[in-house]
C-alpha positions as CSV (number, residue, x, y, z in Angstrom):
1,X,-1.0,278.0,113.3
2,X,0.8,275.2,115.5
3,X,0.3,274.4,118.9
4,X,3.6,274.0,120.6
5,X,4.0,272.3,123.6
6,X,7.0,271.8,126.5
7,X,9.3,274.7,127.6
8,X,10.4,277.1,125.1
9,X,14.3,277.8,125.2
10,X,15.2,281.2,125.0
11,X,18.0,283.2,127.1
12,X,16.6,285.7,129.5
13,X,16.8,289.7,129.5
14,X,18.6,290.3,133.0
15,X,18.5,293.8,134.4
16,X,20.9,294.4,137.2
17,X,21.5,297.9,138.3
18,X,22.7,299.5,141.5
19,X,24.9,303.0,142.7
20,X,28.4,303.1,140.6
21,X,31.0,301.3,142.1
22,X,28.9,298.7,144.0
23,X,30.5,296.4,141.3
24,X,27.9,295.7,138.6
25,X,30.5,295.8,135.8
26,X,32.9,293.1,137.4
27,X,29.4,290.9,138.2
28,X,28.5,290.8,134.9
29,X,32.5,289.8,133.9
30,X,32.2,286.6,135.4
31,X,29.0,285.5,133.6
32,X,29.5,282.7,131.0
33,X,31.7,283.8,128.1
34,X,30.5,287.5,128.2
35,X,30.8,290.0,125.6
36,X,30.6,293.5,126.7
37,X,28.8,296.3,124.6
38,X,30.6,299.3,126.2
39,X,29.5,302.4,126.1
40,X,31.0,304.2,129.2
41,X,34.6,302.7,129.3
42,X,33.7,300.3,132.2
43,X,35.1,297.3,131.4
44,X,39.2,299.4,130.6
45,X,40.3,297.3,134.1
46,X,39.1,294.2,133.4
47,X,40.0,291.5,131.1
48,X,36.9,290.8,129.2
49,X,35.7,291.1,125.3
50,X,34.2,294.5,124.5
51,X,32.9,296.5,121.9
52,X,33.3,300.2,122.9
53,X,30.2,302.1,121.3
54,X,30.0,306.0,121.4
55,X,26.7,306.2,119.4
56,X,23.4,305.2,119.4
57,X,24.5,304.0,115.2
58,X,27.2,302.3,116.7
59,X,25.2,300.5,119.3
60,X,23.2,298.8,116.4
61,X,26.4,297.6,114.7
62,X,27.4,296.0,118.2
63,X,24.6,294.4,118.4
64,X,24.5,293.0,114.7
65,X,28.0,291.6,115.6
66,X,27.0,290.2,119.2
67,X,24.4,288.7,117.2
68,X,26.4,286.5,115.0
69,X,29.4,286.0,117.9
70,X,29.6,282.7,119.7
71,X,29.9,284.2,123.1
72,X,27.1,282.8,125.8
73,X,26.7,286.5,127.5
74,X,25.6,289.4,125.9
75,X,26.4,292.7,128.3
76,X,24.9,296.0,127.9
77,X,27.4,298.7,130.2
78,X,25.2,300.8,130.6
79,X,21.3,301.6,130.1
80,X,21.9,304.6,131.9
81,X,24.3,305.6,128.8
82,X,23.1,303.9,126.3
83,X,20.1,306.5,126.8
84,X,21.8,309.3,126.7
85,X,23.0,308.4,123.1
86,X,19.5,307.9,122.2
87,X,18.6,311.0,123.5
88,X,21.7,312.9,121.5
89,X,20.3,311.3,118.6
90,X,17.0,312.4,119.2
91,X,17.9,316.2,119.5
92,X,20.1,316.1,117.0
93,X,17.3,314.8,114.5
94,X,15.2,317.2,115.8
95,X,17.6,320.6,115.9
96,X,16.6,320.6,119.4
97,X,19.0,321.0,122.5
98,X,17.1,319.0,125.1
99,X,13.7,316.2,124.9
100,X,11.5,318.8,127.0
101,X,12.1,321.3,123.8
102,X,10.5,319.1,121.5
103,X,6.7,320.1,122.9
104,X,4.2,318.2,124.0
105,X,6.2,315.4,125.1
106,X,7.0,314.6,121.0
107,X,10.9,313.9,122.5
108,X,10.1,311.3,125.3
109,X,7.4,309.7,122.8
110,X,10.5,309.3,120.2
111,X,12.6,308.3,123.5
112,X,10.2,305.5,124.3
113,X,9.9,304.1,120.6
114,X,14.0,304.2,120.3
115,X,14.0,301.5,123.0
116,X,11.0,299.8,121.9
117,X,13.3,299.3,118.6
118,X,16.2,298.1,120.3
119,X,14.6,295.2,122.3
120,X,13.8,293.9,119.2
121,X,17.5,292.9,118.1
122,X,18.0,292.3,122.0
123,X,15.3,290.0,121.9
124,X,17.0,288.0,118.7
125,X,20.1,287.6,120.9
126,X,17.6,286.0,123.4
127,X,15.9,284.0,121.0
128,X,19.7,282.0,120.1
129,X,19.5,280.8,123.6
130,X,21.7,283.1,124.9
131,X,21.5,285.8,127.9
132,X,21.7,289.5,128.0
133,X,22.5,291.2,131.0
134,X,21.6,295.1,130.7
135,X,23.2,297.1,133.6
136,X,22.2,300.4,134.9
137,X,23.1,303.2,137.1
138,X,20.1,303.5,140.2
139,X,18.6,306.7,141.1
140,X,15.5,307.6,144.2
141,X,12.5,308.7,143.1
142,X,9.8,310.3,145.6
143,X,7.0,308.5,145.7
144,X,3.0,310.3,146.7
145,X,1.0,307.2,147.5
146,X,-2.8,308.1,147.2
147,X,-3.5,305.0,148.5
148,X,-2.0,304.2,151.9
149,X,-1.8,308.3,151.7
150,X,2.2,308.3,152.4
151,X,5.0,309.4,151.0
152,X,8.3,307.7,150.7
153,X,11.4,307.3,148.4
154,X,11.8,304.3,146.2
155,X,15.3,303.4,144.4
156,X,15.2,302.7,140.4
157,X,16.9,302.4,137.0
158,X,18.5,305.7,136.5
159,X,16.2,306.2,132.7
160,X,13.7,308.2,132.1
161,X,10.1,307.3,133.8
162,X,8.4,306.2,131.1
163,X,11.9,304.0,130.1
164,X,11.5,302.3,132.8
165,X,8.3,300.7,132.9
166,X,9.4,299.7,129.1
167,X,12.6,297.7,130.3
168,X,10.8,296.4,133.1
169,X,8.1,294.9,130.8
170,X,11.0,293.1,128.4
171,X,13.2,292.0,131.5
172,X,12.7,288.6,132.4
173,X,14.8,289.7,136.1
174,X,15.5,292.4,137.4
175,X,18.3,292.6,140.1
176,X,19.2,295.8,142.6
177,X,22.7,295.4,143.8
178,X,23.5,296.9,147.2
179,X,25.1,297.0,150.3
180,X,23.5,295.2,153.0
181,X,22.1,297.8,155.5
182,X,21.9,297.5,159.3
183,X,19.8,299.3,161.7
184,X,21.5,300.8,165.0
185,X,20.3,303.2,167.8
186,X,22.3,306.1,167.2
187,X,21.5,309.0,169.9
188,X,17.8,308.0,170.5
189,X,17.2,307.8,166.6
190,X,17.8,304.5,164.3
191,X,20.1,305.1,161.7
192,X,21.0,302.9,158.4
193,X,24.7,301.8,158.3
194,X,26.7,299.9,155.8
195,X,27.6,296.3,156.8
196,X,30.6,296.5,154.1
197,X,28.2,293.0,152.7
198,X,26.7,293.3,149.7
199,X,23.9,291.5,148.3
200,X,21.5,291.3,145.5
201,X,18.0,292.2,146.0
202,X,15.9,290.3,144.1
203,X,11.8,290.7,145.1
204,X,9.8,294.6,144.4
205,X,9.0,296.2,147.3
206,X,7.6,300.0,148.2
207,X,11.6,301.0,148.7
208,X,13.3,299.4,145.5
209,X,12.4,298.0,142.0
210,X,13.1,294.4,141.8
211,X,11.5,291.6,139.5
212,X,11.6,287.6,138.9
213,X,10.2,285.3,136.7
214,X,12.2,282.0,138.5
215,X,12.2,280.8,141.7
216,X,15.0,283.2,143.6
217,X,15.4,284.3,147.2
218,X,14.6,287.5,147.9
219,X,18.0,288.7,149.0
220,X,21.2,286.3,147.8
221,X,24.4,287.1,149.8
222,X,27.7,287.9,147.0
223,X,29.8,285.8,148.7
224,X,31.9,283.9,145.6
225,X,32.2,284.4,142.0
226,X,29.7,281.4,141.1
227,X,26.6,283.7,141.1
228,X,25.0,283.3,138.0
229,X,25.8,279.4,137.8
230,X,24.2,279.0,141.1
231,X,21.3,281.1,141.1
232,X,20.8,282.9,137.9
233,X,21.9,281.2,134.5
């Protein structure tokens, strides 16, 4: 065994999810030299590389050929489908119409394993020096804290529980991507609106998943299309 020294090069797993249409798809376009992996037809109105992928079979494949591509961006469209195909596969191994029929949560196990598998070839795309950019679908959860004793709801990746706390482990950053809210006095109550801005979210808090291993602010304003040169990549 060697001891190493210095920084050790490797890309970074970035996990950027948000509602659909908030524009996480065209984001992700102008990273360096992307790729797309597409597996929900996201990327038919823009001009980008793809690989469309309707299996979880075929998703190994694209990543096999991602793997030996020159381009600088890996992009996974979407988690949120890509799980689904998992979970096809799943039932269909197990001549079983849903995960929940499997019994004693045997299906969510198998889910869990199927995406500890794939980070592995994810992580060989990493380990080239290159960045993969997973994007996801966001969903709210209710939340029961037993410890400040309050309830509240707290936005996610749209994947099973125990799915996310696997991809959060593996991502290196993890972005929301959102519309900047504002609150008003609306007939004696405050009320949320939309300020038509959106921004990316960038530190965890009780109200959204968020994640950073480098220095980012908390909240970075979209304003051009040199995000991930400027703050990211």
């Amino acid at each position: 065994m060697q001891i190493q020294t210095g920084i050790k090069k490797r890309g970074r797993l970035i996990l950027l999810y948000g509602s659909p249409g908030i524009g996480k798809t065209t984001l992700a376009s102008t990273a360096p030299e992307p790729l797309f992996i597409d597996l929900e037809n996201g990327t038919d109105e823009i001009d980008v590389a793809r690989l469309s992928v309707k299996t979880a079979d075929d998703f190994i494949e694209a990543l096999r050929v991602a793997y030996k591509s020159d381009y600088k961006t890996i992009v996974i469209d979407s988690a949120t489908a890509l799980e689904r195909r998992l979970s096809d596969q799943i039932c269909t191994e197990r001549k079983i119409k849903s995960l929940a029929r499997a019994g004693y949560g045997a299906g969510f196990q198998d889910l869990k394993d199927a995406w500890q598998k794939l980070l592995t070839p994810i992580e060989a795309i990493q380990l080239t020096g290159r960045n993969v950019i997973l994007i996801g679908h966001s969903k709210v959860r209710s939340v029961n804290d037993t410890v400040l004793g309050d309830a509240y709801d707290r936005t996610e990746i749209d994947v099973h529980k125990d799915s996310v706390q696997t991809l959060v482990s593996a991502s290196d950053i993890i972005l929301l991507m959102r519309e900047e809210m504002t609150l008003k006095e609306d007939n004696n109550r405050t009320r949320a609106f939309g300020s038509g801005q959106r921004a990316i979210y960038t530190a965890d808090s009780p109200s959204f998943l968020a994640k950073t291993r480098v220095k980012l602010p908390p909240v970075i304003k979209l304003k051009d299309d040199n995000f991930w040169s400027t703050h990211v990549i």
